[in-house]
C-alpha positions as CSV (number, residue, x, y, z in Angstrom):
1,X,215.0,144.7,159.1
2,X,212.0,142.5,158.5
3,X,209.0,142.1,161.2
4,X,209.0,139.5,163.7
5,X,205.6,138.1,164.9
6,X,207.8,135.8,167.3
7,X,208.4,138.9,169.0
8,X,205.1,139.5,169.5
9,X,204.3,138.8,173.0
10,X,201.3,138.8,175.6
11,X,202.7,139.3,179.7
12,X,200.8,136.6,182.3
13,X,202.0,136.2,185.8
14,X,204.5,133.8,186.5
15,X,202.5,130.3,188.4
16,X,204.6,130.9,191.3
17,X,203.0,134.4,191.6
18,X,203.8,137.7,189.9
19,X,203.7,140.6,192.3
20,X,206.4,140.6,195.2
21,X,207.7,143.6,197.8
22,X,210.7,143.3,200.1
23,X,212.1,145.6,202.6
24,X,214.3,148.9,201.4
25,X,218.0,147.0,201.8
26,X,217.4,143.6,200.7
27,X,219.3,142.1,197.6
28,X,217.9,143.6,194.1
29,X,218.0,140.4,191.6
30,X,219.7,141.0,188.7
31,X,218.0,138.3,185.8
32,X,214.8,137.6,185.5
33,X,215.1,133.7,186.6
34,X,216.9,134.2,190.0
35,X,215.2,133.3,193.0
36,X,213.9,136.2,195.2
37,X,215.6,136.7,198.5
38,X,213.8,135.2,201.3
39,X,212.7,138.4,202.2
40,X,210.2,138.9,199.0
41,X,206.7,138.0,199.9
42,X,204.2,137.4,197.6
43,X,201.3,139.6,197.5
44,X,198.6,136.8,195.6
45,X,196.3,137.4,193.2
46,X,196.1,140.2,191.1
47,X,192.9,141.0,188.7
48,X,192.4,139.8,185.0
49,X,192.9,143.6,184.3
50,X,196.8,143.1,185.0
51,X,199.4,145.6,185.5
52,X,199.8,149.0,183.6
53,X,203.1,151.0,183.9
54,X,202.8,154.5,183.1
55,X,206.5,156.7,182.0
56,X,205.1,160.1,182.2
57,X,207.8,162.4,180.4
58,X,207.1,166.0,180.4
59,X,210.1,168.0,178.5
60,X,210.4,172.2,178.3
61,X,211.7,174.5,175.6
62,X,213.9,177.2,175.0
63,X,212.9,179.8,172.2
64,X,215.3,182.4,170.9
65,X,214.3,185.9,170.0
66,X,211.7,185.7,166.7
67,X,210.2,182.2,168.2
68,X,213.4,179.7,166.8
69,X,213.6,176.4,169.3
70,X,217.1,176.5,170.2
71,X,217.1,173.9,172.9
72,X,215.0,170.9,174.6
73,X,215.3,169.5,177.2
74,X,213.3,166.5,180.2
75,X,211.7,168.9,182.5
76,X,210.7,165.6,184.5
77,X,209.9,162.1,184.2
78,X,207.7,160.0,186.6
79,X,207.2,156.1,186.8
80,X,203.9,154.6,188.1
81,X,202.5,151.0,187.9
82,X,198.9,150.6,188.6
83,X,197.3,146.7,189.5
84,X,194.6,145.5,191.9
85,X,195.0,143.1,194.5
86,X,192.5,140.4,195.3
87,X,193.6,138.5,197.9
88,X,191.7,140.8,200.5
89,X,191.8,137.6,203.3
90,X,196.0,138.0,202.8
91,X,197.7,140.1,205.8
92,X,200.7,140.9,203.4
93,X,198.2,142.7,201.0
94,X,196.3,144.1,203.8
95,X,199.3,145.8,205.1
96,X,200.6,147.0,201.7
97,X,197.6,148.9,201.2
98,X,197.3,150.2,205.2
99,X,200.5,150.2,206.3
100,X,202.7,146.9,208.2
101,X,202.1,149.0,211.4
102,X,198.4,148.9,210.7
103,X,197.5,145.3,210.8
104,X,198.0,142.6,213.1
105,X,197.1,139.2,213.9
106,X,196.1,136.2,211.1
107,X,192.9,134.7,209.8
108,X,193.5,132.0,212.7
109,X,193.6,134.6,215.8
110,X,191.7,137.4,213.8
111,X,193.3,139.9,211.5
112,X,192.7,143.8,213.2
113,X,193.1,146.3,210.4
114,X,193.8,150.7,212.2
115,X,192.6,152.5,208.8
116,X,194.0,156.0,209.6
117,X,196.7,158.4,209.0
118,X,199.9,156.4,208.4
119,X,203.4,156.9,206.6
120,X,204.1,156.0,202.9
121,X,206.0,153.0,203.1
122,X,208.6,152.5,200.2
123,X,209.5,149.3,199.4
124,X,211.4,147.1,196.4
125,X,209.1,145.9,194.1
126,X,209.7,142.6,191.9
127,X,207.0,141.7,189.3
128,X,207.3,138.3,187.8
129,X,206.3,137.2,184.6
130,X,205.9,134.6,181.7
131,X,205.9,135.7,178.3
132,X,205.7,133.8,174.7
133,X,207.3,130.6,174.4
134,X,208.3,130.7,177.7
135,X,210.2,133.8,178.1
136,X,210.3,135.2,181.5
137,X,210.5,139.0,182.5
138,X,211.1,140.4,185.7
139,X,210.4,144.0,186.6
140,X,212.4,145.5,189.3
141,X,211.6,148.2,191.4
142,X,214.6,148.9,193.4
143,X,212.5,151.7,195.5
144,X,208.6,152.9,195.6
145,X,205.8,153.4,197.9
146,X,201.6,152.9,197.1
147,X,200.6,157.0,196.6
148,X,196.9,155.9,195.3
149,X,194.5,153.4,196.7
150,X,191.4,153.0,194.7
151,X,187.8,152.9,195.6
152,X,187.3,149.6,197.5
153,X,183.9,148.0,196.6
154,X,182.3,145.6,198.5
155,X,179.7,143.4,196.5
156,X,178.2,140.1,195.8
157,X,179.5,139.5,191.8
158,X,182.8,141.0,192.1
159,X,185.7,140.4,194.2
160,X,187.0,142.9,196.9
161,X,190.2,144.2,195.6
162,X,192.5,146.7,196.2
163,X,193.6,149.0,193.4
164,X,197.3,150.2,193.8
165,X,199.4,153.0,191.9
166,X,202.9,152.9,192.8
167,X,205.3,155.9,192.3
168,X,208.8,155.1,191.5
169,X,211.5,156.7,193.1
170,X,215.2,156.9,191.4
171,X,218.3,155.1,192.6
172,X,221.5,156.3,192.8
173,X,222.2,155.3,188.9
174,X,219.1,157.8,188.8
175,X,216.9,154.4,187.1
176,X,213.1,153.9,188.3
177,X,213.1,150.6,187.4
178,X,215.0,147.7,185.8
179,X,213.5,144.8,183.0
180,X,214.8,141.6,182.6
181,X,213.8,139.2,179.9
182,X,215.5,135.5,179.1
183,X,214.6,132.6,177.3
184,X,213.7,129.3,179.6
């Protein structure tokens, strides 16, 4: 089978935004060119640094008597993505990062923002995405939560963003997440 450098691709953020969360329950989509459910909203900007996703797979071994390998076997897999968020004026990026409970109000009648002790709140996770000549992929996150918040910094040449590891959880077909990738 010969090389393909068509299939060579780069992943930028869809125009109509990239990075989406929904409540646990609401419709998983299926391609990667439906529109979301109403109840997606769009969490902005992201930085020029993208989004990484991370398949850590650690596996064991057995060893017979006289130091034979005689079986191997997926001791356990985890699934993170890791992006920052810039749109620190948006209340939907606010309360991803301190919880919905956490933040009230609008930039209108003020936005309050309780930074404190608050639940892990898992969510569906759609990540949207245009690829070479057009191609669009959609990453699906049927169920994770924000375990890592990174150091927020506050300064005059940079923007304030909010640096977010997500940690996948499996559904019941046991998946962490699902890709889908189609030709305009």
């Amino acid at each position: 089978m010969a090389n393909v450098a068509t299939n060579v691709s780069t992943g930028k953020p869809a125009v109509s935004g990239a990075v989406y969360r929904a409540p646990i329950g609401t419709t998983l989509p299926t391609d990667a060119e439906t529109a979301l459910a109403t109840e997606f909203v769009s969490l902005g900007y992201c930085s020029d640094d993208g989004m990484t996703n991370n398949r850590d797979i650690s596996d064991g071994s057995i060893k017979a008597w006289g130091g034979d390998t005689v079986l191997q076997y997926m001791e356990s897999t985890d699934d993170t993505f890791q992006f920052t968020l810039i749109e620190s004026l948006n209340v939907e990026v606010l309360k991803t990062v301190y919880g919905a409970d956490n933040v009230t109000g609008t930039l209108a009648t003020g936005i309050a923002v309780s930074a404190g002790v608050a639940e892990v709140e898992e969510y569906i996770w759609v990540f949207d995405m245009v690829m070479r000549d057009g191609c669009l992929k959609r990453i699906v996150i049927p169920d994770a939560c924000v375990t890592t918040i990174a150091e927020i910094s506050y300064t005059d040449n940079e923007a304030v963003g909010y640096g977010v590891t997500l940690k996948c959880m499996s559904d019941a077909s046991g998946n962490y997440h699902y890709e889908y990738i189609k030709r305009a």
